[in-house]
C-alpha positions as CSV (number, residue, x, y, z in Angstrom):
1,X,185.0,197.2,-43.2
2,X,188.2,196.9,-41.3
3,X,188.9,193.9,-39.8
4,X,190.0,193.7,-36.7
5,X,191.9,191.2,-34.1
6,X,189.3,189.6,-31.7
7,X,190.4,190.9,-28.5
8,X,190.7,194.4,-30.0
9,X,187.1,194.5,-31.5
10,X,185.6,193.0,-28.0
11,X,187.5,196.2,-26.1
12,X,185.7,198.6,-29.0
13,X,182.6,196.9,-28.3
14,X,182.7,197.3,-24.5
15,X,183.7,200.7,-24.7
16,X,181.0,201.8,-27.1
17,X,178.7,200.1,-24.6
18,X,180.1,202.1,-22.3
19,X,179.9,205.3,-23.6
20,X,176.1,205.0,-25.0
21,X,175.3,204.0,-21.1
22,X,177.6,207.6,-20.3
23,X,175.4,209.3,-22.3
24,X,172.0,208.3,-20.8
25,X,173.5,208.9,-17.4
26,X,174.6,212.3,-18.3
27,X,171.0,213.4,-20.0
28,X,169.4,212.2,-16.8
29,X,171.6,214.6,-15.0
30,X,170.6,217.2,-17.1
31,X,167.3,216.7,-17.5
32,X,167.4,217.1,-13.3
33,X,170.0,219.6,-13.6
34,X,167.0,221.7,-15.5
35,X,164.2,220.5,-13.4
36,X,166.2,222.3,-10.2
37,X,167.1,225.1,-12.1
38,X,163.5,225.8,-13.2
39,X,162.1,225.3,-10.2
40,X,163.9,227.7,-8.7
41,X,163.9,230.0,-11.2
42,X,161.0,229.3,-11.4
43,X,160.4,229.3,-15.1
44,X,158.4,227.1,-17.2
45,X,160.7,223.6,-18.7
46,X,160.0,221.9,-22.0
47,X,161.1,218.5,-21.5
48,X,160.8,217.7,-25.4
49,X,163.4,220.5,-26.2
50,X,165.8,220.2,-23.1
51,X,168.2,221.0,-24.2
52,X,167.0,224.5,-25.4
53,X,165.8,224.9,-21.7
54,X,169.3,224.7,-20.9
55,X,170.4,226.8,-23.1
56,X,168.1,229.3,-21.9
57,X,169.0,228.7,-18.2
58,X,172.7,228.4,-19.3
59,X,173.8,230.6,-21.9
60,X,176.3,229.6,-23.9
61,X,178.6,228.7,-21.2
62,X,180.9,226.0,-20.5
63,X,178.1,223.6,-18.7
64,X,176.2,224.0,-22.0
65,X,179.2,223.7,-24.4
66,X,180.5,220.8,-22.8
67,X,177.1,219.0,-22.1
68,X,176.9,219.4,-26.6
69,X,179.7,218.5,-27.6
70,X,179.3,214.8,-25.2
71,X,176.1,214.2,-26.8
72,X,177.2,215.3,-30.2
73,X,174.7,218.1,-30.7
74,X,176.9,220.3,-32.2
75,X,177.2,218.7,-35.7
76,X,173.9,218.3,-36.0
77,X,172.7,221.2,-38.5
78,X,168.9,222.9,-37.7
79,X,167.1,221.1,-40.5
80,X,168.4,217.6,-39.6
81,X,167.2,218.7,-35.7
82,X,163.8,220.0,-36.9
83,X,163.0,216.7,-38.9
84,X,164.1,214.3,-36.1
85,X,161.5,216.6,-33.7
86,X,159.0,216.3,-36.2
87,X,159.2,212.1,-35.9
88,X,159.6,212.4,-32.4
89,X,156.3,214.5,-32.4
90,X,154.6,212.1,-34.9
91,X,155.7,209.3,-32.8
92,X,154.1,210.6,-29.8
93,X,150.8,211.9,-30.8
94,X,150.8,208.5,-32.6
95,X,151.7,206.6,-29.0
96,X,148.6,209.1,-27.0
97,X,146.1,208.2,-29.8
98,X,146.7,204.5,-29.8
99,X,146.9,204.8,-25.8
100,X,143.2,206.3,-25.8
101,X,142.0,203.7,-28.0
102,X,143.3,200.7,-25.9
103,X,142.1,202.5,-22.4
104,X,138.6,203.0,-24.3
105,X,138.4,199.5,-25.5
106,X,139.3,198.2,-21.6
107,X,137.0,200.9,-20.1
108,X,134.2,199.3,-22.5
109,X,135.3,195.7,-21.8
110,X,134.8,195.9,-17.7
């Protein structure tokens, strides 16, 4: 690891911070951006696979181009994209069973 002067790696820090908060603000855009879109397209949205919704919606124009490349989706190959939905998936069906259980165990406690 490099090491760097103080006041330099506090100005890295910050503006990492800053760009990671960039980033949620943008996919909350989007994620609207395809919620309007669909509704008045009136076409059927797949929130776990947005960004294929925009794609869909979009094309391949510059909105979508420039909404990948921000979030870094285009170095990310199909397999490395398929296993990280596959977790994601995992990690919610794992999040709705355990959910059930814990609404089941304070139905049955009241």
């Amino acid at each position: 690891m490099i090491a760097l002067p103080e006041k330099l790696r506090k100005i890295l820090e910050k503006t990492v911070k800053e760009l990671a908060a960039l980033k949620n603000i943008l996919l909350d855009i989007v994620e609207n951006y395809v919620w309007l879109k669909t509704s008045i397209d009136k076409i059927k949205k797949d929130n776990t696979t947005l960004i294929r919704s925009l794609e869909r919606l979009e094309g391949k124009n510059s909105n979508y181009r420039n909404i990948t490349t921000f979030l870094e989706l285009c170095t990310t190959d199909r397999a490395t994209a398929a296993e990280e939905i596959d977790k994601t998936r995992k990690a919610m069906l794992r999040v709705r069973r355990d959910r059930k259980v814990l609404i089941k165990n304070h139905l049955l406690k009241s």
